[in-house]
N, CA, C and O atoms as a printed pandas DataFrame, in Angstrom:
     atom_number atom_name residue_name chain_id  residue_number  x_coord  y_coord  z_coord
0              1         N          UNK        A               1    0.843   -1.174    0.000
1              2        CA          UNK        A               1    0.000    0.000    0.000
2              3         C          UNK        A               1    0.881    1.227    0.000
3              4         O          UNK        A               1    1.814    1.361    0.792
4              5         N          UNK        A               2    0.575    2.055   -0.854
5              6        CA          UNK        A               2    1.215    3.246   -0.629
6              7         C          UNK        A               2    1.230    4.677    0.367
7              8         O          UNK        A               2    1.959    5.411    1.034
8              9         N          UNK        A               3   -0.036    4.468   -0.053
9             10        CA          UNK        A               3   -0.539    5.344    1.376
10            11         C          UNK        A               3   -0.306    5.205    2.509
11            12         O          UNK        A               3    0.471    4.312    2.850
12            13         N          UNK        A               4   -0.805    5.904    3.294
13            14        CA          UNK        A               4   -0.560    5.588    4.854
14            15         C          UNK        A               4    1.047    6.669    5.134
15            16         O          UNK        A               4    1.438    7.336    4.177
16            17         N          UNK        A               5    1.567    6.705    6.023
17            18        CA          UNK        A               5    1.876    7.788    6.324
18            19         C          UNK        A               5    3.377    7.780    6.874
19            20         O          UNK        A               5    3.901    8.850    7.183
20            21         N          UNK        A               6    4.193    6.348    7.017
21            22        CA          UNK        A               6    5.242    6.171    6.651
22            23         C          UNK        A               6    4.979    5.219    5.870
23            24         O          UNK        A               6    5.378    4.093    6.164
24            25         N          UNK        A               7    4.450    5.381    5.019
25            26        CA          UNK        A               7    4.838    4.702    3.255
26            27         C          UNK        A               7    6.557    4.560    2.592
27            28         O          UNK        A               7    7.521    5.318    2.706
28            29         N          UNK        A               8    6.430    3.564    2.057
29            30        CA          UNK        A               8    8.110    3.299    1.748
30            31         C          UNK        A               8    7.895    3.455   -0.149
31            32         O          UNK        A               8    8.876    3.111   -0.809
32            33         N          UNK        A               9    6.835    3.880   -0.805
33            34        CA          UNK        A               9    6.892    4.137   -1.959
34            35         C          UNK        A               9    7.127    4.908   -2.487
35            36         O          UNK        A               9    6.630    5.964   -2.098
36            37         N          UNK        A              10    8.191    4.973   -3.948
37            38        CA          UNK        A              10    9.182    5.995   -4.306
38            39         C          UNK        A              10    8.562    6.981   -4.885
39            40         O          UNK        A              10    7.635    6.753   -5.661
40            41         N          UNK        A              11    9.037    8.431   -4.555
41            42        CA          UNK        A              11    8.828    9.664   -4.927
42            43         C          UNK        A              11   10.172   10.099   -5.707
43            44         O          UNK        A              11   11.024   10.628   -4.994
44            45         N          UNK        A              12   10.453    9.958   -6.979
45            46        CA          UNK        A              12   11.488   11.163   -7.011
46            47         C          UNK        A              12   12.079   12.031   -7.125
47            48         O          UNK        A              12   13.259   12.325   -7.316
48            49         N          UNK        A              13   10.430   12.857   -6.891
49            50        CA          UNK        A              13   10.665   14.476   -7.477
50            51         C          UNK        A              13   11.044   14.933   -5.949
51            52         O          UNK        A              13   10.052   15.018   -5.225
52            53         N          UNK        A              14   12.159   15.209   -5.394
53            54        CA          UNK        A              14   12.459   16.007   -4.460
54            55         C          UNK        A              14   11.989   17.359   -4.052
55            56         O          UNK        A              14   12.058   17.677   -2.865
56            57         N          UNK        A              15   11.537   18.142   -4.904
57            58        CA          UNK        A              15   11.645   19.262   -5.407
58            59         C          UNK        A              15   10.059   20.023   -4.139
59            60         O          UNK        A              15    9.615   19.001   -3.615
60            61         N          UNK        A              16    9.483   20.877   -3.759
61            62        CA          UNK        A              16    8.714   20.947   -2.893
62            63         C          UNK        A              16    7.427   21.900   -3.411
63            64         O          UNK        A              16    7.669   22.625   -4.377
64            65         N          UNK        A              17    6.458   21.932   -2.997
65            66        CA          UNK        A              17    5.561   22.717   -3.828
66            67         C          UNK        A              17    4.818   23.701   -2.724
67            68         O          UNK        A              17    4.969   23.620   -1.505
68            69         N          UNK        A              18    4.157   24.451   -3.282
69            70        CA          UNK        A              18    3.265   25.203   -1.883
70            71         C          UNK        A              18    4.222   25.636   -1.125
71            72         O          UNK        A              18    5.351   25.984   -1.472
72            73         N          UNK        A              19    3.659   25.608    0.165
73            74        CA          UNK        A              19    4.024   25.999    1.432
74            75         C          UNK        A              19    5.340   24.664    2.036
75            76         O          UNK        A              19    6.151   25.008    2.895
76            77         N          UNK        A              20    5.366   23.476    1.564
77            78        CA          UNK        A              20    5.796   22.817    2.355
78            79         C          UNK        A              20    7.657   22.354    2.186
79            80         O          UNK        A              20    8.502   22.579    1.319
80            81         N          UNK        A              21    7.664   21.738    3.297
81            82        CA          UNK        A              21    9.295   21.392    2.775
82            83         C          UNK        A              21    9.422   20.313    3.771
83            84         O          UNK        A              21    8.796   19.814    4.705
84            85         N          UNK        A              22   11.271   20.110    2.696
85            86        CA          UNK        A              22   11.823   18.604    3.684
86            87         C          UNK        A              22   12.412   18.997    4.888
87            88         O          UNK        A              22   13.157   19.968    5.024
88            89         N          UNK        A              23   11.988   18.060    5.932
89            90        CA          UNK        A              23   13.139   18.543    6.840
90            91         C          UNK        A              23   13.848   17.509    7.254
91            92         O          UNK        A              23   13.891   16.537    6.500
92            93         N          UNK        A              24   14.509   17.460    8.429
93            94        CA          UNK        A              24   15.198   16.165    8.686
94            95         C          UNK        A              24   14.798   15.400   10.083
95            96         O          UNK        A              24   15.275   14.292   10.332
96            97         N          UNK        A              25   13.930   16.035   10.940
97            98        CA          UNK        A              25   13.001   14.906   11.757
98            99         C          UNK        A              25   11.920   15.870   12.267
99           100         O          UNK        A              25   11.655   17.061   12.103
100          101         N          UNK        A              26   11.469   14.956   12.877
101          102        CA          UNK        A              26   10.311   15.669   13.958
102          103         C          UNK        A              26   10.533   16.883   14.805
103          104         O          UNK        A              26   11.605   17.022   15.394
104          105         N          UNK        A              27    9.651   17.699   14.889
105          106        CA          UNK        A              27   10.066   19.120   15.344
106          107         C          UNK        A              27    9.763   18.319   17.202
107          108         O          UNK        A              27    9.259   17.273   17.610
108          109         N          UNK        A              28   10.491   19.696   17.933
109          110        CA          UNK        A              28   10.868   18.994   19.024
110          111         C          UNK        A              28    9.935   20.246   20.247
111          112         O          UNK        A              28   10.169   20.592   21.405
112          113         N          UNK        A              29    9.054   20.540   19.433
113          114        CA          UNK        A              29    8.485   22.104   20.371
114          115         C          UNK        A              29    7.094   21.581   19.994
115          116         O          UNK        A              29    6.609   21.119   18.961
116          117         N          UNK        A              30    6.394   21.970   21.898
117          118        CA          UNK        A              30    5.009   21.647   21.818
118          119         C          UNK        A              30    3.992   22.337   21.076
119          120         O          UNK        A              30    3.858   23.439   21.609
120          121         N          UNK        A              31    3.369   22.241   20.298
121          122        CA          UNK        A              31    2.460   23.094   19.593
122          123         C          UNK        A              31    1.816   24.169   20.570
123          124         O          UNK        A              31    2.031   24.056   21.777
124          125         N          UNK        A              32    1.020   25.228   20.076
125          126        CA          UNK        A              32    0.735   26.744   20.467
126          127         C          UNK        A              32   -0.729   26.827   20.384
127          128         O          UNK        A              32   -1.466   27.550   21.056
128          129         N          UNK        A              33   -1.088   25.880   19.351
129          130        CA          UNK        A              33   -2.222   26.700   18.947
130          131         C          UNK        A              33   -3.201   25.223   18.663
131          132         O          UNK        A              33   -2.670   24.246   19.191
132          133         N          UNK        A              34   -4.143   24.993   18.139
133          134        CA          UNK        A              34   -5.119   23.931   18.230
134          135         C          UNK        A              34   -4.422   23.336   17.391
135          136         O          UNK        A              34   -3.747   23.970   16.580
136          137         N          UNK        A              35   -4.450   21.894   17.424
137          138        CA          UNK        A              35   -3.626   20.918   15.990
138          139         C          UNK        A              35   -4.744   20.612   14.953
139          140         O          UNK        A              35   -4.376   20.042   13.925
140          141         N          UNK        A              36   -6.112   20.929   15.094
141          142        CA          UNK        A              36   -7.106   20.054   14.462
142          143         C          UNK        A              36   -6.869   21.224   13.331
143          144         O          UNK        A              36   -6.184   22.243   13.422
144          145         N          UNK        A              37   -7.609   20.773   12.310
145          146        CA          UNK        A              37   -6.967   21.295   11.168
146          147         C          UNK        A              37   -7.303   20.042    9.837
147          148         O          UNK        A              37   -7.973   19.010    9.791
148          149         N          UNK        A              38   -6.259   20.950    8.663
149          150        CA          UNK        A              38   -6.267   20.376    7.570
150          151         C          UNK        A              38   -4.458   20.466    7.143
151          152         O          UNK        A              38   -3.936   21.474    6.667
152          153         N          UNK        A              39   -3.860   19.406    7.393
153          154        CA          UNK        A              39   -2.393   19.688    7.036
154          155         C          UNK        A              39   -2.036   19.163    5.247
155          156         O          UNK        A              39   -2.479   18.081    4.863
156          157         N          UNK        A              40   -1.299   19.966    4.393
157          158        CA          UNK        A              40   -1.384   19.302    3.112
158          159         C          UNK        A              40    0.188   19.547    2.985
159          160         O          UNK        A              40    0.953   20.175    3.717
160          161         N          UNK        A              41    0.447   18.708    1.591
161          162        CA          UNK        A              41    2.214   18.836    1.319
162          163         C          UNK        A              41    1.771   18.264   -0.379
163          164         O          UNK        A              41    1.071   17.284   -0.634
164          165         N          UNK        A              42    2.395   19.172   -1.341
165          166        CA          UNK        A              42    2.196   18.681   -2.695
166          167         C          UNK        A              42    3.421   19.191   -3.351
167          168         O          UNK        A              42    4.360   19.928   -3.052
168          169         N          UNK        A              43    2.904   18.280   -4.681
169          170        CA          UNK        A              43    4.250   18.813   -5.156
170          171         C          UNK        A              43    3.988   18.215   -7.016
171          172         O          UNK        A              43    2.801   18.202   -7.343
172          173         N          UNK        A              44    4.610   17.939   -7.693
173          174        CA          UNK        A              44    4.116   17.587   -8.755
174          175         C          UNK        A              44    3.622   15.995   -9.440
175          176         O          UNK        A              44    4.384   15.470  -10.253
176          177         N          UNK        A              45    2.243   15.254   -9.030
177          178        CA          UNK        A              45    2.152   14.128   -9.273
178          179         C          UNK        A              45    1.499   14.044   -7.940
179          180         O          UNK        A              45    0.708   13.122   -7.745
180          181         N          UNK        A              46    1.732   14.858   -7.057
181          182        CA          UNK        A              46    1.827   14.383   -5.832
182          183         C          UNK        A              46    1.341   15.104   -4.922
183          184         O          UNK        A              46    1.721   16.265   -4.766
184          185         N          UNK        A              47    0.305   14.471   -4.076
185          186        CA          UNK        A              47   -0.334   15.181   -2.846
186          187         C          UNK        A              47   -1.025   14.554   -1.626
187          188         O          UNK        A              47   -1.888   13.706   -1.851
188          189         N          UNK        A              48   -0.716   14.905   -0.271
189          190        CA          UNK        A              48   -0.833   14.462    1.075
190          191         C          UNK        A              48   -1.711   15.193    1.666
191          192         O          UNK        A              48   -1.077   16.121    2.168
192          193         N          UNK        A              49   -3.021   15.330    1.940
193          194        CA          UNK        A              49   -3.614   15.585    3.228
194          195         C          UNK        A              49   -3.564   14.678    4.875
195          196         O          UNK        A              49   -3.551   13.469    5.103
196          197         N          UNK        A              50   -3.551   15.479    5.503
197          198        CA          UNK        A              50   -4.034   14.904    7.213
198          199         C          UNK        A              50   -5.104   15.755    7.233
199          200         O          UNK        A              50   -5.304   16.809    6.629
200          201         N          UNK        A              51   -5.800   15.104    8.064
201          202        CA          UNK        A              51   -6.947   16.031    8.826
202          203         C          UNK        A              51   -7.172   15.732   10.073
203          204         O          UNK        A              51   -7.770   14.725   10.452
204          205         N          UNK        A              52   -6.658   16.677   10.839
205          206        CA          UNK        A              52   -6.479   16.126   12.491
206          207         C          UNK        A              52   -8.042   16.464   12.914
207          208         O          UNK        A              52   -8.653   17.299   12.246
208          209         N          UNK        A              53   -8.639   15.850   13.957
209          210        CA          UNK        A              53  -10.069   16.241   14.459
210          211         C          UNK        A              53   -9.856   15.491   15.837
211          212         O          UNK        A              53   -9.825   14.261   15.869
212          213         N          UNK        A              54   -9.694   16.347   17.094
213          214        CA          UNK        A              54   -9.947   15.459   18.600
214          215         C          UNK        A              54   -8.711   14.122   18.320
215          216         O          UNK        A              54   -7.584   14.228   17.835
216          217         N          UNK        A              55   -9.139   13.386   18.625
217          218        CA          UNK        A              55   -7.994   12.306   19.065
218          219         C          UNK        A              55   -7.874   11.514   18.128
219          220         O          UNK        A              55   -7.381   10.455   18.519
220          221         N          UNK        A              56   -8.171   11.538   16.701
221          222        CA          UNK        A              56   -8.367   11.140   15.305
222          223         C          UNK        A              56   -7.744   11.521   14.191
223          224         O          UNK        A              56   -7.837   12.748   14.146
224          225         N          UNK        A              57   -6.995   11.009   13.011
225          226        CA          UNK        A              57   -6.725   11.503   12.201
226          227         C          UNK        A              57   -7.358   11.315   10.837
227          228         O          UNK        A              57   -7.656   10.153   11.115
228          229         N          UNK        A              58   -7.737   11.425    9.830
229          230        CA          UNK        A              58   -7.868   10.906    8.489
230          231         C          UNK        A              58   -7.023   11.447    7.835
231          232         O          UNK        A              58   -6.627   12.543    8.231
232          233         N          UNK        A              59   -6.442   10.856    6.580
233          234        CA          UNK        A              59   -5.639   11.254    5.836
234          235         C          UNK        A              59   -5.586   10.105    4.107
235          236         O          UNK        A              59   -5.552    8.886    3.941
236          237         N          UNK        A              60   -5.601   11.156    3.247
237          238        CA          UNK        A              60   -5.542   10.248    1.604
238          239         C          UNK        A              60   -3.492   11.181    0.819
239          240         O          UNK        A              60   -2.746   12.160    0.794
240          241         N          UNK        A              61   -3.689   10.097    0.489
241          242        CA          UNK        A              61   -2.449   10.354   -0.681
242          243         C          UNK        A              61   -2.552   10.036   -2.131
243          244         O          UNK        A              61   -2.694    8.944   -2.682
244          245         N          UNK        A              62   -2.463   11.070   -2.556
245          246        CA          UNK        A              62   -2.796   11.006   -4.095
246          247         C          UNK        A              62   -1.290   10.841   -5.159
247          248         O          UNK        A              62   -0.461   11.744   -5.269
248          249         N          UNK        A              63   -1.224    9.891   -5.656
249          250        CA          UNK        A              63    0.381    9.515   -6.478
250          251         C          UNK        A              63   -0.516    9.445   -7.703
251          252         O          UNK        A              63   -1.544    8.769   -7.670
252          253         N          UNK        A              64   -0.041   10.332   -9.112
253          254        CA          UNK        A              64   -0.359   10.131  -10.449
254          255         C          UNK        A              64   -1.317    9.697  -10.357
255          256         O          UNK        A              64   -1.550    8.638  -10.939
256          257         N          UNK        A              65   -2.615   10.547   -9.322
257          258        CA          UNK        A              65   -4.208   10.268   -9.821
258          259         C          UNK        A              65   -4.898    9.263   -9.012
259          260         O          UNK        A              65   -6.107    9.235   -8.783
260          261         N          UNK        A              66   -3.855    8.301   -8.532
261          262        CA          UNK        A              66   -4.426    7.079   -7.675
262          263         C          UNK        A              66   -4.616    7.568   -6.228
263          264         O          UNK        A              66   -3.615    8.111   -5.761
264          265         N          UNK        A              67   -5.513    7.503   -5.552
265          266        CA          UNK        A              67   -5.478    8.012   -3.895
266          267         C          UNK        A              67   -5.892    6.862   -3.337
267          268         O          UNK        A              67   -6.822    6.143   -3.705
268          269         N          UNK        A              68   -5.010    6.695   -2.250
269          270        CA          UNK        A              68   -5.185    5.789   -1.173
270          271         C          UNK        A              68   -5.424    6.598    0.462
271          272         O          UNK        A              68   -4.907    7.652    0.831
272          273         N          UNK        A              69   -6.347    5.729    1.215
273          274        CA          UNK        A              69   -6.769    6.754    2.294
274          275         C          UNK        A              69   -6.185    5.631    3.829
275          276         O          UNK        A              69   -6.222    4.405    3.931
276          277         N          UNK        A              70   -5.668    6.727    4.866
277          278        CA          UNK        A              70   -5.499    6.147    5.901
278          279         C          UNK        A              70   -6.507    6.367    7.084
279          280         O          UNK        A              70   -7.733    6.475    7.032
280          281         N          UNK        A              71   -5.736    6.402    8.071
281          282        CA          UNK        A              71   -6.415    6.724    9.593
282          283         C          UNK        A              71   -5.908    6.535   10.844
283          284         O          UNK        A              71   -5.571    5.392   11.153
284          285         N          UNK        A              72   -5.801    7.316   11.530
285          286        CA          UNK        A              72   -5.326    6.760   13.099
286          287         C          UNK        A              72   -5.773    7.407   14.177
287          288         O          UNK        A              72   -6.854    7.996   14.184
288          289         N          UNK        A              73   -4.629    7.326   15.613
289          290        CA          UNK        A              73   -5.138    8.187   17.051
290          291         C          UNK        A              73   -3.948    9.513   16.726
291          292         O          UNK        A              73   -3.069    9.640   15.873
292          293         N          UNK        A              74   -4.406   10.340   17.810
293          294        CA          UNK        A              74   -3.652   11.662   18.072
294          295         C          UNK        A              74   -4.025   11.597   19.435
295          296         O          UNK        A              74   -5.145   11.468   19.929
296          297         N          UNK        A              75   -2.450   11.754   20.189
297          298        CA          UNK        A              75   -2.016   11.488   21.493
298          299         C          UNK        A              75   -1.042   12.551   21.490
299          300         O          UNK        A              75    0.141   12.488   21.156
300          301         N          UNK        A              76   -1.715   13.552   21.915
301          302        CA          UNK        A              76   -0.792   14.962   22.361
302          303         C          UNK        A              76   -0.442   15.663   21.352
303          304         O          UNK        A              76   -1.290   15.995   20.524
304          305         N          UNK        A              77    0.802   16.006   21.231
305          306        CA          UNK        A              77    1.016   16.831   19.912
306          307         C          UNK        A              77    1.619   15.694   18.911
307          308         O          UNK        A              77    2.523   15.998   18.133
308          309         N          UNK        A              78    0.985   14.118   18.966
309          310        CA          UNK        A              78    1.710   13.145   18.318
310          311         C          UNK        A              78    0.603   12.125   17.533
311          312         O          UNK        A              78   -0.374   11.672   18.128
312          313         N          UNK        A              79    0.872   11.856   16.236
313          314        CA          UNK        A              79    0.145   11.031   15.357
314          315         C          UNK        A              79    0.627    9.550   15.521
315          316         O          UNK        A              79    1.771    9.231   15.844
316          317         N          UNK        A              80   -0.386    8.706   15.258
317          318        CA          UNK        A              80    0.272    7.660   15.773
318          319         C          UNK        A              80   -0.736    6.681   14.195
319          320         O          UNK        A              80   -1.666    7.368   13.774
320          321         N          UNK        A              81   -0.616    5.728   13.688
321          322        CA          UNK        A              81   -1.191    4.552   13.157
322          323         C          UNK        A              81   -2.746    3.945   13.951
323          324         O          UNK        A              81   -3.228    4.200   15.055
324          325         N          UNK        A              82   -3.116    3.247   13.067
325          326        CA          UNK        A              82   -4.600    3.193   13.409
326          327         C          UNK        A              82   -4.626    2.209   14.908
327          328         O          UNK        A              82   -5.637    2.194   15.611
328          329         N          UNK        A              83   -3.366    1.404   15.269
329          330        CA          UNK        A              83   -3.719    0.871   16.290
330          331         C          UNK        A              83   -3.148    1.786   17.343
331          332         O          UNK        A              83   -3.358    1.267   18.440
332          333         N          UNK        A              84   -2.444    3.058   17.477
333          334        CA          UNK        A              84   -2.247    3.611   18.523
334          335         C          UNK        A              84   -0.813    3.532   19.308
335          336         O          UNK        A              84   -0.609    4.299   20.249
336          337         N          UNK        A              85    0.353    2.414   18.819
337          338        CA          UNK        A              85    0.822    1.990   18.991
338          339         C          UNK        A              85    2.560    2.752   18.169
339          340         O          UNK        A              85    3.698    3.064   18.519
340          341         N          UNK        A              86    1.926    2.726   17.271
341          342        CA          UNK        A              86    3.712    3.244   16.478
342          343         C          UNK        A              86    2.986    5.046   16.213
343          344         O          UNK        A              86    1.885    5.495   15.894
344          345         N          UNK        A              87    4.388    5.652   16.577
345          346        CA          UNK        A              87    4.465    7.029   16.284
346          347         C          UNK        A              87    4.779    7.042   14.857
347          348         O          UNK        A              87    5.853    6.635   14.415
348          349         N          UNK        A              88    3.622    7.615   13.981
349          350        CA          UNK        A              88    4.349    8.169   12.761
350          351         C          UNK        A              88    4.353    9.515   11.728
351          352         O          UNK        A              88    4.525    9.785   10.540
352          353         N          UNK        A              89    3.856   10.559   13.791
353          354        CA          UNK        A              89    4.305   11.873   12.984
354          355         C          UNK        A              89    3.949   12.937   14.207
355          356         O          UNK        A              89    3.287   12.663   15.208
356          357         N          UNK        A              90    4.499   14.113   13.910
357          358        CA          UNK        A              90    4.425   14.917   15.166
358          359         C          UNK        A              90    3.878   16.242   14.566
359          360         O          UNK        A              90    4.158   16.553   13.409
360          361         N          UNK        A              91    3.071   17.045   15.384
361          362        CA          UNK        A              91    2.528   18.256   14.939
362          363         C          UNK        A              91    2.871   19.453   16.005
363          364         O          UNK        A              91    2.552   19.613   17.183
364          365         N          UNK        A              92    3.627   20.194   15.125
365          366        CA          UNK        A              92    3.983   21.245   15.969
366          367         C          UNK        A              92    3.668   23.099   15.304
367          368         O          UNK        A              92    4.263   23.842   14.524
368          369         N          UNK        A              93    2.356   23.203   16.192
369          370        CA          UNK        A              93    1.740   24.872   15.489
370          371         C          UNK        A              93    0.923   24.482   14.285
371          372         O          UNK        A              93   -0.054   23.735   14.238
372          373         N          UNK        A              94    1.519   25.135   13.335
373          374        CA          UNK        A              94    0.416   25.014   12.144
374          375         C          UNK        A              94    1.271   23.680   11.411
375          376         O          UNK        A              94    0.686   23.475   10.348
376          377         N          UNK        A              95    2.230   22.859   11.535
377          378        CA          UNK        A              95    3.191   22.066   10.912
378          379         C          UNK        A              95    2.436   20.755   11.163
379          380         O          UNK        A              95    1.674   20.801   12.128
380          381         N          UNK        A              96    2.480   19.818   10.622
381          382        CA          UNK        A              96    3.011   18.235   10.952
382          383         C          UNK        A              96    3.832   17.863    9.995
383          384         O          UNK        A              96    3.776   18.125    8.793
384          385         N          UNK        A              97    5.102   16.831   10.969
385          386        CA          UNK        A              97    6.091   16.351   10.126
386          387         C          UNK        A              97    5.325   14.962   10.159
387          388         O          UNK        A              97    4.460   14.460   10.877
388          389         N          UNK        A              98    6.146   14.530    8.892
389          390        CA          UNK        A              98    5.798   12.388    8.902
390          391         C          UNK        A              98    6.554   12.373    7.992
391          392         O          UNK        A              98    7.040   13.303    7.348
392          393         N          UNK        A              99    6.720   10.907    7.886
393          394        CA          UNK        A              99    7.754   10.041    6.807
394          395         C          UNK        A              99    7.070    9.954    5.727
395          396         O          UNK        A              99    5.987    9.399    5.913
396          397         N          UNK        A             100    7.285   10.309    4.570
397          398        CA          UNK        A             100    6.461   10.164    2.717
398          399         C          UNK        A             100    7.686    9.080    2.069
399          400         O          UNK        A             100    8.771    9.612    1.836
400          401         N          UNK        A             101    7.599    8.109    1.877
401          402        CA          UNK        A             101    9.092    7.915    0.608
402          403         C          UNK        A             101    9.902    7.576    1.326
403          404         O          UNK        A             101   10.710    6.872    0.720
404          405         N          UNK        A             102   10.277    7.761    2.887
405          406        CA          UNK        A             102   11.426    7.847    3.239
406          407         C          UNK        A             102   12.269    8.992    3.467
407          408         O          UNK        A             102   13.452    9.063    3.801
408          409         N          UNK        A             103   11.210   10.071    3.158
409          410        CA          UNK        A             103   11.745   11.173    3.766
410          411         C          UNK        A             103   11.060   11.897    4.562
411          412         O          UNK        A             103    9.843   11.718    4.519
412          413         N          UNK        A             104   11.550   12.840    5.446
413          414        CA          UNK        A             104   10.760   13.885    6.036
414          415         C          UNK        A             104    9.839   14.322    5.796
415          416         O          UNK        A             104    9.884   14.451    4.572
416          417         N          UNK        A             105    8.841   14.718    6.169
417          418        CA          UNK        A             105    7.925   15.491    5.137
418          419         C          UNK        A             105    7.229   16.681    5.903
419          420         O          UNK        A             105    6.985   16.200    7.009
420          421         N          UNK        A             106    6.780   17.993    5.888
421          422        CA          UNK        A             106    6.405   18.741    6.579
422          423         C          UNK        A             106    5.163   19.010    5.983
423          424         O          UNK        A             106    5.241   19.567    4.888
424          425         N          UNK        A             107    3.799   18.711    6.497
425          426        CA          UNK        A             107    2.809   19.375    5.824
426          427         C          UNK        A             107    2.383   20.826    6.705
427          428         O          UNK        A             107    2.673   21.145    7.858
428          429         N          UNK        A             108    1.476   21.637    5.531
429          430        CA          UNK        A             108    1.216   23.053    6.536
430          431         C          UNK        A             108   -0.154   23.010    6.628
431          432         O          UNK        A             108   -0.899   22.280    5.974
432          433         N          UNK        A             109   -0.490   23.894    7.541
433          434        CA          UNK        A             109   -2.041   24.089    7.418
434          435         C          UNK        A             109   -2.354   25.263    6.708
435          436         O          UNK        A             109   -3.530   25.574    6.516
C-alpha cells in the first residue's frame, strides 16, 4: 500500500511545492495553537492531506491520480497509526512532520 503515512513508496521528485518542505526529523516544540486542522504537502504528481479532528486523524495520498486513504489516534502533539501503537508523525503549530518515501515530510495548514 502506498498510502498511509510512513509509506516506503518511491517519490522522485524532491523538489517541494506550496508551502511545504523537507526537513530532517520531527520538530521537538510543543504546539501553540489547536492541531485540528487540515495539514497538506504537494508537489508535482503528488499530494498528502491529514486532517487532524480530537484524538483522530484521516488522511488520503494522491500519487499520479491514484489516492489511497489512511487513519489513526492523536495522542498529544503526536500522530500515531490506526492501532495507537507506532508514532508516525508529530505536529507542531500550524506544521506536521511524517515520513512520505522515506523522507521527512512537513505538511502546513
Amino acid at each position: 500500500m502506498c498510502a498511509g503515512f510512513s509509506i516506503a513508496c518511491s517519490n522522485s521528485n524532491s523538489g517541494g511545492g506550496g508551502e511545504s518542505e523537507i526537513s530532517d526529523g520531527y520538530a521537538n516544540e510543543s504546539y501553540e495553537s489547536n492541531p485540528n486542522g487540515t495539514y497538506t504537502y504537494s508537489e508535482e504528481n503528488f499530494e498528502t492531506r491529514i486532517t487532524v479532528s480530537g484524538s483522530r486523524w484521516t488522511g488520503s495520498t494522491t500519487l499520479y491520480g491514484d489516492t489511497e486513504y489512511d487513519n489513526g489516534v492523536v495522542k498529544g502533539n503526536s500522530i500515531y497509526d490506526e492501532s495507537g501503537m507506532v508514532e508516525i508523525g508529530y505536529i507542531n503549530g500550524d506544521a506536521l512532520s511524517t515520513s512520505l518515501g522515506g523522507k521527512r515530510v512537513t505538511l502546513r495548514k
